[in-house]
N, C-alpha and C positions, 0 to 999 in steps of 0.2 A: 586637392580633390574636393575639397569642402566648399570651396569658392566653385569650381566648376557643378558641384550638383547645386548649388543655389542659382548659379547662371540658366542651368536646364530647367532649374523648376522656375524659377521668373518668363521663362521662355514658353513654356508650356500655360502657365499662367496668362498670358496676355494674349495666345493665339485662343484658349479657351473665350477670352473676354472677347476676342474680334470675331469667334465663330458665333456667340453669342449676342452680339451687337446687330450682325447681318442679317441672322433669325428674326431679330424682334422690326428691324427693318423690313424684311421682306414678309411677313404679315402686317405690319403696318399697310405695305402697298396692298398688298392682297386684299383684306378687310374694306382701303379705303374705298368710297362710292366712285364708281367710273364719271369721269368728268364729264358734264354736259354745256351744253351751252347756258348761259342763264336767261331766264325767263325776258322775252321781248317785251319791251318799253308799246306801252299804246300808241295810237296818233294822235289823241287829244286829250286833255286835259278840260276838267271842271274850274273856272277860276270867280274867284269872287273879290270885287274891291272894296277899300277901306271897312272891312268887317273888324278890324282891330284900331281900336282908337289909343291905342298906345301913347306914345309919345312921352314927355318925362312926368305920368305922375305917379303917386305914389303909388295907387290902385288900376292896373292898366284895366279898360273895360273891351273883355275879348270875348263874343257871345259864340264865336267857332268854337276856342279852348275850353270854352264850360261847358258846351253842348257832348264833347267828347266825352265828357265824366260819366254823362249819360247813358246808363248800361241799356237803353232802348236806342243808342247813333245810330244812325243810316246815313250812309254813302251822300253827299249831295250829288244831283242832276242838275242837269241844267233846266234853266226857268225856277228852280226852287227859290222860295223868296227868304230873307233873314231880315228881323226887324232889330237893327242897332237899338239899344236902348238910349231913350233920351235924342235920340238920330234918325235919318232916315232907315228907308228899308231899299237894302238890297237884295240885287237877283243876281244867282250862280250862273254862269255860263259858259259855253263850249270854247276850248281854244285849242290852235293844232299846234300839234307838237312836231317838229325838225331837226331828224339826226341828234333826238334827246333833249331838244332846246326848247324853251316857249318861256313867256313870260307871266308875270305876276303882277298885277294894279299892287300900286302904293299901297302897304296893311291890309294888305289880303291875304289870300291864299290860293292852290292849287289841288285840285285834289285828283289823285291817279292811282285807280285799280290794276294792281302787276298779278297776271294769272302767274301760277305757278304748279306742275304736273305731281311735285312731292314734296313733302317739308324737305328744309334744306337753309344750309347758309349761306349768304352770297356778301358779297363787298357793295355797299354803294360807294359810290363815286359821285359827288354831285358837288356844284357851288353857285353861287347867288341868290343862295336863299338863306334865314337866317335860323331856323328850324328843323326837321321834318318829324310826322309822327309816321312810325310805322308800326299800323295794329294796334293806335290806339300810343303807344311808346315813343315819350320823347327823344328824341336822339338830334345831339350838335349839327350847326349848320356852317357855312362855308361863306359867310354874309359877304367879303370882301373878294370873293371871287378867287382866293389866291392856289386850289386846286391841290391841298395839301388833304386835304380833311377825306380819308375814306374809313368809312366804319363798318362792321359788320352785321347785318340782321338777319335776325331769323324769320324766312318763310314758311307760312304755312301750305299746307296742300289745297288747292283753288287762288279764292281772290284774295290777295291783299289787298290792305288801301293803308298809302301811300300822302299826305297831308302834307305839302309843303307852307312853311311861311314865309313870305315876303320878306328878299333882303336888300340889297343893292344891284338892279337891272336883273335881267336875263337869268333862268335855272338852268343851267344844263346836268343834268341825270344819266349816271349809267349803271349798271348791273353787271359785276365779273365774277367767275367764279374765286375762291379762296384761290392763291398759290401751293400752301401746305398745309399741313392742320394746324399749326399757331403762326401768325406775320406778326412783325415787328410793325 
């Protein structure tokens, strides 16, 4: 009899645990934000060449990456001019973008405003580039193309801007929503 009412009570035990599991499950969905699409990629792109005189030295000399720091940045346009120091001066300009894809001059960059309706977080998905900042935040790049590398960012409500750097050929960029609340 004693083995039998520990059988019941284990039994009652674990249907509590699974009634309780389902509960905190089905508010979980409830709660979560109804999926939307995520915010459309532009058509073109701001790109600038060899603004970053990289290369192997000690002190790389990047007048994009220290302009950031700058709590007065503004977005580049195109026709904006940047004076490499000790280099010539470059100009930003227009490039289109294709089913996510556009290119990058050798130590450059890219720069692309993603509207966005609400904050929110979204996956990017991108490779060929060896950076990106988004809002200002570094975040890993995908230099060798090999299309492993998606991370999550946070957008804000309106524009982001989006700061690619220059990796091996071709960026291609895309924007998905999350699958769950935590990916592996």
């Amino acid at each position: 009899m004693l083995i039998f009412s520990h059988n019941l009570h284990c039994g009652l035990g674990v249907m509590r645990t699974t009634q309780t599991l389902v509960t905190i499950l089905a508010l979980i969905l409830v709660h979560s934000p109804a999926h939307s699409a995520p915010p459309a990629l532009p058509g073109e792109v701001i790109t600038i060449s060899g603004a970053n005189l990289g290369g192997r030295n000690p002190v790389p000399v990047d007048p994009v990456a220290v302009s950031l720091g700058s709590p007065d940045w503004q977005p580049p346009k195109a026709g904006d001019k940047l004076t490499i120091p000790g280099g010539p001066v470059r100009t930003w300009a227009a490039l289109p973008v294709k089913d996510g894809a556009f290119g990058i001059p050798p130590g450059g960059y890219a720069y692309m405003p993603v509207k966005s309706e609400a904050a929110r977080i979204v996956i990017l998905h991108a490779t060929g580039h060896s950076m990106v900042y988004v809002n200002g935040e570094p975040r890993v790049g995908d230099v060798y193309g090999n299309g492993y590398v998606r991370i999550p960012v946070l957008l804000r409500e309106g524009v982001n801007d989006f700061l690619f750097a220059a990796g091996r050929g071709p960026v291609k960029a895309q924007l998905h929503e999350p699958k769950a609340a935590a990916e592996l």
